[in-house]
VMD Tcl script that builds the backbone (N, CA, C; Angstrom):
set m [mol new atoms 297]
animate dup $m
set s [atomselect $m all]
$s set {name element resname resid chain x y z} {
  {N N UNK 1 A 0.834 -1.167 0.000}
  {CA C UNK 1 A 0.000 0.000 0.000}
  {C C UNK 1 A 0.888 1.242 0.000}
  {N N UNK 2 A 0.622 1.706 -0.918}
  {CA C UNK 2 A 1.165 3.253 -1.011}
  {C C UNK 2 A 0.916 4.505 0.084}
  {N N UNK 3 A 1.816 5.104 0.632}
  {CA C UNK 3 A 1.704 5.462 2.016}
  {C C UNK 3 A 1.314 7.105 1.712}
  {N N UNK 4 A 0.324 7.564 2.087}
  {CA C UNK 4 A -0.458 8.781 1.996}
  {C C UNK 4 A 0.286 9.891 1.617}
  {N N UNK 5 A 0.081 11.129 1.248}
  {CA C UNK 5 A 1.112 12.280 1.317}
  {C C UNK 5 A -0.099 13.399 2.152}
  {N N UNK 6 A -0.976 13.269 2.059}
  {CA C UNK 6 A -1.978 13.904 2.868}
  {C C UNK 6 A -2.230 13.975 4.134}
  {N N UNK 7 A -2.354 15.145 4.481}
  {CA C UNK 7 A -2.014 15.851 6.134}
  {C C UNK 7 A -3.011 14.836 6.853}
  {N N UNK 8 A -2.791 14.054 8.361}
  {CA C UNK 8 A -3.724 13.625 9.047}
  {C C UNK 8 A -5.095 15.401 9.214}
  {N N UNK 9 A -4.646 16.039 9.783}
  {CA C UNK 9 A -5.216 17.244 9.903}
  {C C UNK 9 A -4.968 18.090 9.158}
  {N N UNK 10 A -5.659 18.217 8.115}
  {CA C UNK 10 A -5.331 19.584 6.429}
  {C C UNK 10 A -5.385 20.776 7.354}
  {N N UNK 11 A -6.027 21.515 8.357}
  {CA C UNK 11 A -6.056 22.614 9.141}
  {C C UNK 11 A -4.906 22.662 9.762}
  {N N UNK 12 A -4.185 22.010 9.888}
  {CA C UNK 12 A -2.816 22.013 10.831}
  {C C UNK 12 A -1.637 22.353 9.763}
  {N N UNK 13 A -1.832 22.022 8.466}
  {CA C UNK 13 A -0.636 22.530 7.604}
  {C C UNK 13 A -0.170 23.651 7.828}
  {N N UNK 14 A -0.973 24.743 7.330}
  {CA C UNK 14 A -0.470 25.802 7.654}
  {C C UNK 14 A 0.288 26.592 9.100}
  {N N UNK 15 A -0.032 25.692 9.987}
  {CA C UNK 15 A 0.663 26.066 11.055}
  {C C UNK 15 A 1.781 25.306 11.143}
  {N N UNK 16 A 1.910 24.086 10.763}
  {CA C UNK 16 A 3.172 22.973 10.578}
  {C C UNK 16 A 3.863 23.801 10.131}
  {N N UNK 17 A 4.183 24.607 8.650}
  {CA C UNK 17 A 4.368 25.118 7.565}
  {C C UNK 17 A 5.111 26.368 8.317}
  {N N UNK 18 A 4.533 27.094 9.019}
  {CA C UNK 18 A 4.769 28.642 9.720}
  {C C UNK 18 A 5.823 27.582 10.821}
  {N N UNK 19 A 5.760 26.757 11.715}
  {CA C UNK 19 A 6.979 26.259 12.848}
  {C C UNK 19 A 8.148 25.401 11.866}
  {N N UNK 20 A 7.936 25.503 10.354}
  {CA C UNK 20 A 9.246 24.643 9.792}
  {C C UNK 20 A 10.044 26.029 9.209}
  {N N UNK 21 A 9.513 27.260 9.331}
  {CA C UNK 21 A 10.354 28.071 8.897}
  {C C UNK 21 A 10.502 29.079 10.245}
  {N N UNK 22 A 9.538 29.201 11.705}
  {CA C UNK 22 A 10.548 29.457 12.522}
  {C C UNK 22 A 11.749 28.498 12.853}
  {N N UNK 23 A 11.590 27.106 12.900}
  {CA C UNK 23 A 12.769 26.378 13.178}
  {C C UNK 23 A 14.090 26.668 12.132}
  {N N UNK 24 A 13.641 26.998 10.913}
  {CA C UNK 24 A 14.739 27.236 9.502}
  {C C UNK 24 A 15.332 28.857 10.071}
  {N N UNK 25 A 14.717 29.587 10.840}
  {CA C UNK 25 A 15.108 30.784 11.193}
  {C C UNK 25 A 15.973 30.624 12.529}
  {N N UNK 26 A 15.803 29.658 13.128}
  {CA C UNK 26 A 16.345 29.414 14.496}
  {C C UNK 26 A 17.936 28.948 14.195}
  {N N UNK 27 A 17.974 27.882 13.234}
  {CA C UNK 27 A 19.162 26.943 12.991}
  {C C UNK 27 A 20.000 28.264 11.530}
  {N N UNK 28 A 19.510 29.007 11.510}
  {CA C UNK 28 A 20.222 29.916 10.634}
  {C C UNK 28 A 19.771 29.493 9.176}
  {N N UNK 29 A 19.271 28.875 8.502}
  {CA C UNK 29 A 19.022 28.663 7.190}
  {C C UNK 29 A 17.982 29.410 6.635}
  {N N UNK 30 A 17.096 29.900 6.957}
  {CA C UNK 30 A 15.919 30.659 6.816}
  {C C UNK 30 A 15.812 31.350 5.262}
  {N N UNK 31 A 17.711 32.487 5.154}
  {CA C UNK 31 A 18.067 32.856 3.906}
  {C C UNK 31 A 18.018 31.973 2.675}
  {N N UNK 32 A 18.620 30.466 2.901}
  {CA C UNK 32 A 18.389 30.312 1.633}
  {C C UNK 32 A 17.242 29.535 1.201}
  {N N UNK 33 A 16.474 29.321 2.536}
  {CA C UNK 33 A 15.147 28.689 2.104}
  {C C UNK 33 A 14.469 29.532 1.280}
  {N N UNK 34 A 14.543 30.261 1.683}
  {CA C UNK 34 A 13.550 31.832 1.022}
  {C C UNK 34 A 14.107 32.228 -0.828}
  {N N UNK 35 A 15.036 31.849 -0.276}
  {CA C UNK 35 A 15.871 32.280 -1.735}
  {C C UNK 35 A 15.502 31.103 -2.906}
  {N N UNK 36 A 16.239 29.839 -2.316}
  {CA C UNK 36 A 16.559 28.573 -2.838}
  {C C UNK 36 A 15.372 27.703 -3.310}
  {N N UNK 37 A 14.393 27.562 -2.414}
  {CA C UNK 37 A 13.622 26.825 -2.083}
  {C C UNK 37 A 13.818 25.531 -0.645}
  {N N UNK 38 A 12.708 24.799 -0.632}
  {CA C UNK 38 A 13.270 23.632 0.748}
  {C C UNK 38 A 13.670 22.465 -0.322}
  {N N UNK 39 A 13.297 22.509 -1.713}
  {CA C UNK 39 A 13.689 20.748 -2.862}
  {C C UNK 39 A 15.270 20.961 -3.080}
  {N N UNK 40 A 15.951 22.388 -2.312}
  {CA C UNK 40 A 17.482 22.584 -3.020}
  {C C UNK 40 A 18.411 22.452 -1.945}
  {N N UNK 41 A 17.468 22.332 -0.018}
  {CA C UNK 41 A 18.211 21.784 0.719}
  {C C UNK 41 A 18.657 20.274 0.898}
  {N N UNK 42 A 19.731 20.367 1.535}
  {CA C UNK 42 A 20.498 19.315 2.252}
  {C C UNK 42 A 19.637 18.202 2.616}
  {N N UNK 43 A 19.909 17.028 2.776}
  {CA C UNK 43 A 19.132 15.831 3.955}
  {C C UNK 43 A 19.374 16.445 4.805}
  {N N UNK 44 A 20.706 16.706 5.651}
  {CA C UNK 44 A 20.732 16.784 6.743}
  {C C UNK 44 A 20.450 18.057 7.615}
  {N N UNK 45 A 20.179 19.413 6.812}
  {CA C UNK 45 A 18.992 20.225 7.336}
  {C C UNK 45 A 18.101 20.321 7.201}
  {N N UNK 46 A 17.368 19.306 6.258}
  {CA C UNK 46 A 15.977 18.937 6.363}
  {C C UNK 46 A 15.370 17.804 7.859}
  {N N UNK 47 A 16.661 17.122 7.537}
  {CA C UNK 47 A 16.560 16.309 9.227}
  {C C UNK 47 A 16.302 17.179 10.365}
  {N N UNK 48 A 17.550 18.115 10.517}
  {CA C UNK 48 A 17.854 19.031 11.868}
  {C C UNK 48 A 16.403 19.679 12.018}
  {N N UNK 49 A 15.940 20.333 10.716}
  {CA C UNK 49 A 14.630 20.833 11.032}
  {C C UNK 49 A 13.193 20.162 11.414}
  {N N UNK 50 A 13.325 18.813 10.659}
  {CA C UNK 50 A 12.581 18.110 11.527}
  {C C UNK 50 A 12.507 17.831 12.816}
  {N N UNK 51 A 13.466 17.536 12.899}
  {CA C UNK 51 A 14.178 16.777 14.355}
  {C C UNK 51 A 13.376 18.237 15.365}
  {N N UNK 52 A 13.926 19.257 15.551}
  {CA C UNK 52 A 13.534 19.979 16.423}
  {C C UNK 52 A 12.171 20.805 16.109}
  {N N UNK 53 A 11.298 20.165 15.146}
  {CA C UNK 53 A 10.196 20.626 15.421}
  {C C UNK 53 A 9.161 19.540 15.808}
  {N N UNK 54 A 9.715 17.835 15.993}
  {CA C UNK 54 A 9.336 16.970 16.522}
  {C C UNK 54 A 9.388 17.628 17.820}
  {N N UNK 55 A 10.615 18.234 18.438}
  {CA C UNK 55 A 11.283 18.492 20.183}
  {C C UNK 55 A 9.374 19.062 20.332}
  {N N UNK 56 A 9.881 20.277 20.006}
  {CA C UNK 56 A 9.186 20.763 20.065}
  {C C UNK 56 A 7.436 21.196 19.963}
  {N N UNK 57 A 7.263 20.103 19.335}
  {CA C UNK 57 A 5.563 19.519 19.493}
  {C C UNK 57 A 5.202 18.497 20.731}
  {N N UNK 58 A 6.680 17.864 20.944}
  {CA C UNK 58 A 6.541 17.035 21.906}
  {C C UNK 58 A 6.490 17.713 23.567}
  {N N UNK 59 A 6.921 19.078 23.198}
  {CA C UNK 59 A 7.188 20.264 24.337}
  {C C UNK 59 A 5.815 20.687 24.703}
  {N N UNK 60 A 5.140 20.941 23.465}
  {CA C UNK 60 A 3.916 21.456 23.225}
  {C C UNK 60 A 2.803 20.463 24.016}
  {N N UNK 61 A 2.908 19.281 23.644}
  {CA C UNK 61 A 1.853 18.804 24.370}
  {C C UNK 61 A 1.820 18.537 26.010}
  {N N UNK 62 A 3.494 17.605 26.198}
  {CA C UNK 62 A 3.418 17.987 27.816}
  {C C UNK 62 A 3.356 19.028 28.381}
  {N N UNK 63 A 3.572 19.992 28.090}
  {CA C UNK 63 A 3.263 21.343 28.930}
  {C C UNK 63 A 1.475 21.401 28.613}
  {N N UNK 64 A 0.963 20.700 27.443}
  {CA C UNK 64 A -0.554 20.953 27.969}
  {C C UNK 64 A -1.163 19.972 28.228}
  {N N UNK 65 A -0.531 18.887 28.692}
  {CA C UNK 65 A -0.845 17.940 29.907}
  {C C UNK 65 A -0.564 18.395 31.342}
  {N N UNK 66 A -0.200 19.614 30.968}
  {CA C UNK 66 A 0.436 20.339 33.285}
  {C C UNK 66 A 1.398 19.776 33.142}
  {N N UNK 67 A 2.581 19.037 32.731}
  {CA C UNK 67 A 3.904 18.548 33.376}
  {C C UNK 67 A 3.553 17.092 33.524}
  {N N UNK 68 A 2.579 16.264 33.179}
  {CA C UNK 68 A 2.534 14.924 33.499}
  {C C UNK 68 A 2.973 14.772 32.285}
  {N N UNK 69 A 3.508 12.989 32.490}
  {CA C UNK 69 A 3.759 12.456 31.129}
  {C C UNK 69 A 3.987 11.165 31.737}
  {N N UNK 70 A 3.116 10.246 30.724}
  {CA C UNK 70 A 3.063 8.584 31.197}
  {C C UNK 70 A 4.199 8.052 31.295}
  {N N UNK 71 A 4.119 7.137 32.155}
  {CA C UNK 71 A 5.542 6.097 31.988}
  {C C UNK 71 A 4.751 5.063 32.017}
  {N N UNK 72 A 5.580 4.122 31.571}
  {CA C UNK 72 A 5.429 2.715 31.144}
  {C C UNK 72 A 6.113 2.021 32.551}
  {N N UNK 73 A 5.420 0.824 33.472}
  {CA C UNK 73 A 5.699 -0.059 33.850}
  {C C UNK 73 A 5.994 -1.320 33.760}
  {N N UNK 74 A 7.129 -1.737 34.062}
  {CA C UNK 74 A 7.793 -3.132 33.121}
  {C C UNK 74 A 8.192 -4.355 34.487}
  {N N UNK 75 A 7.521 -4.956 34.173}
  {CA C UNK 75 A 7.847 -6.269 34.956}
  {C C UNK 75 A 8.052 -7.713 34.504}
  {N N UNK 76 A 8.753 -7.736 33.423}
  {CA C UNK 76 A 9.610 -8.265 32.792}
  {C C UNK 76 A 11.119 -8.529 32.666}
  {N N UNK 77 A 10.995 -9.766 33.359}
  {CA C UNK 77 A 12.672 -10.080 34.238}
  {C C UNK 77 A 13.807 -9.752 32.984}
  {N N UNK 78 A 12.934 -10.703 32.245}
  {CA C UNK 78 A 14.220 -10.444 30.893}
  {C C UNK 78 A 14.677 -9.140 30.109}
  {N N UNK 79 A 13.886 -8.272 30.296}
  {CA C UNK 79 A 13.763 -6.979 29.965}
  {C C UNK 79 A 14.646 -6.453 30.991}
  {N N UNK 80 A 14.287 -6.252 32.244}
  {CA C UNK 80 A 14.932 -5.254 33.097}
  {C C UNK 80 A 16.101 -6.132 34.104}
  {N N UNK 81 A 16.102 -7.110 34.035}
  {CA C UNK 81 A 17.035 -8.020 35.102}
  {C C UNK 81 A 16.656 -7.986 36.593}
  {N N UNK 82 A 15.027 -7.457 36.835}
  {CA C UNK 82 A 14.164 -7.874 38.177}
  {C C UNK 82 A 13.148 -7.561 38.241}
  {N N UNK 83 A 12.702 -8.173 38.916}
  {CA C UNK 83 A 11.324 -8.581 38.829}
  {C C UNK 83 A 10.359 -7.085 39.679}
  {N N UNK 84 A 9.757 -6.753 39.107}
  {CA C UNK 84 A 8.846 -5.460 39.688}
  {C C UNK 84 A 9.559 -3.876 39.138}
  {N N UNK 85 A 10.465 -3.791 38.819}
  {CA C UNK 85 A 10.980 -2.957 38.411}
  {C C UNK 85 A 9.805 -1.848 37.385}
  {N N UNK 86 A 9.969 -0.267 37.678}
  {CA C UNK 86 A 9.492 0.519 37.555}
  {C C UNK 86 A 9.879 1.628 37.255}
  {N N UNK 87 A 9.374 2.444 35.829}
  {CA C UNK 87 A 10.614 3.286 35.356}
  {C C UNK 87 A 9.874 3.456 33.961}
  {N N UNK 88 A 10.212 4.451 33.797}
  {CA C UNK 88 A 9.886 5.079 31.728}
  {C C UNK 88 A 11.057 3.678 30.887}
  {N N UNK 89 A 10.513 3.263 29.994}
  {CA C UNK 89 A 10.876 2.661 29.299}
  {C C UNK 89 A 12.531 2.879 28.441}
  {N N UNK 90 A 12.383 4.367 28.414}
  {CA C UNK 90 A 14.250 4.796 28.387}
  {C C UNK 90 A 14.822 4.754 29.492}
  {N N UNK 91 A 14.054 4.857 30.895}
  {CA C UNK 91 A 15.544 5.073 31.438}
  {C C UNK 91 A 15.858 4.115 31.585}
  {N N UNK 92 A 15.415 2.518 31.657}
  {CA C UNK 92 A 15.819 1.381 31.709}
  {C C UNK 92 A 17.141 1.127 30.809}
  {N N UNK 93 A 17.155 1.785 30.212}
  {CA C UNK 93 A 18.247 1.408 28.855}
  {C C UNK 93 A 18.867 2.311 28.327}
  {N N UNK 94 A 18.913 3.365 29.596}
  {CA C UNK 94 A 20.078 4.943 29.251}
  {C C UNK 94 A 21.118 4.319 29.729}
  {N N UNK 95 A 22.039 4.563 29.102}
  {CA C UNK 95 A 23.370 3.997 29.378}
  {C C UNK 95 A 24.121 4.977 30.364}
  {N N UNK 96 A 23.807 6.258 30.571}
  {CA C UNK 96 A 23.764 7.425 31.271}
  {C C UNK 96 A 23.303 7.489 32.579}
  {N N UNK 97 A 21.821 6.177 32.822}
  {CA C UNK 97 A 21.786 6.667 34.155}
  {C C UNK 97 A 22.253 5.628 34.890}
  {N N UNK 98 A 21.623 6.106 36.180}
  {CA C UNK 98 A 22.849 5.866 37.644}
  {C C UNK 98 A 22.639 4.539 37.855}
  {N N UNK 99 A 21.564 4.021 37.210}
  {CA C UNK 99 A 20.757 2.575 37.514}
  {C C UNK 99 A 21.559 1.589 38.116}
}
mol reanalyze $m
mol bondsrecalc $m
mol representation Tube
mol addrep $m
């Protein structure tokens, strides 16, 4: 099956559209978007700009959840190496934390 090109929400484009060129204004590219077009950028500032306007939707919604945000409970020995263990599903497997 051929995978859609059509917005889940067509009303949301235009605002998608307006946060991919504050983010293009943030990371400094803004000039030659405007100039160039976005079909004459890079992969990898088409990534960067994705990337932080994912951050940033993802910012958007926990802050309008109040600061909550689910975690996942795992009690799965083989998964975590004990039994009852409790924790967001990354930090189990940040190599970073203190665990």
């Amino acid at each position: 099956m051929a995978r859609s090109r059509k917005p889940v929400n067509p009303g949301a484009e235009n605002a998608l559209d307006r946060m991919k060129l504050e983010v293009a204004n943030e990371l400094g590219i803004s000039e030659r978007v405007s100039s160039q077009g976005w079909s004459t950028m890079t992969s990898a500032d088409c990534g960067r700009v994705g990337g932080h306007m994912v951050r940033r939707m993802i910012q958007q919604y926990e802050s309008a959840m109040g600061g909550q945000t689910a975690t996942a409970t795992t009690t799965n020995t083989a998964t975590t190496g004990m039994t009852g263990a409790t924790g967001t599903m990354t930090s189990q497997f940040d190599i970073n934390s203190s665990n």
